[in-house]
N, C-alpha and C positions, 0 to 999 in steps of 0.2 A: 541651557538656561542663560541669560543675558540681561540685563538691565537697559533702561531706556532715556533717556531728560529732554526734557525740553524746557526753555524759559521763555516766557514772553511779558511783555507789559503793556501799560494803555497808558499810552502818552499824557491823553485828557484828562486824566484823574489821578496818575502816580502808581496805581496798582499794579501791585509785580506777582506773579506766581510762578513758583518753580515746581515743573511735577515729575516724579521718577515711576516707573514701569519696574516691577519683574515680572520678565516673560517667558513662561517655561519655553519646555521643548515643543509641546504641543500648539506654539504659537496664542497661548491664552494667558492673559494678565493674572497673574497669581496673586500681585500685591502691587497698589496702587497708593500713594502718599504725594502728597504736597508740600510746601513751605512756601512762603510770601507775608508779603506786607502791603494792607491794604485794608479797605473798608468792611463792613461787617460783612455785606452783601458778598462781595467778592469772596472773602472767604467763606461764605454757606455755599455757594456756587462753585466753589473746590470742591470743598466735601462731599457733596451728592453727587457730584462727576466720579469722585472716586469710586462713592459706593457704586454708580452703574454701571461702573469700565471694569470692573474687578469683575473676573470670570468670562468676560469674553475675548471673542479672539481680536486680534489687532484687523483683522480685516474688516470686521465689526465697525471695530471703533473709527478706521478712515473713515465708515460711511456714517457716522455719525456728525450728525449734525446743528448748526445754530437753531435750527426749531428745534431737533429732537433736545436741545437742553431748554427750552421753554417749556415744553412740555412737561419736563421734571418741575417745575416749578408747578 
């Protein structure tokens, strides 16, 4: 098992989101969590990422993409 981060921001608006991964053994997100600072929007758009990353595998999630998070909306 291992943990993951990434941060990124958007220059244009200020939005920052920090997100942490644990990924078991078996290469699948067991728990997925955020923190940032930003607009409402941005943080609903964490949150439902989380929920759909959580239980898949991280190979999954490379191929996930800017539509597939449209779609969730």
């Amino acid at each position: 098992m291992h943990h993951q981060a990434q941060e990124d921001d958007n220059p244009l608006c200020g939005d920052v989101v920090h997100v942490d991964l644990k990924i078991g053994n078996d290469d699948k997100v067991e728990e997925a969590w955020f923190s940032g600072d930003g607009c409402c929007i941005s943080q609903a758009s964490a949150s439902m990422l989380m929920e759909e990353i959580e239980g898949k595998s991280i190979h999954e999630i490379r191929d996930f993409s800017a539509e597939n998070m449209l779609e969730l909306f």
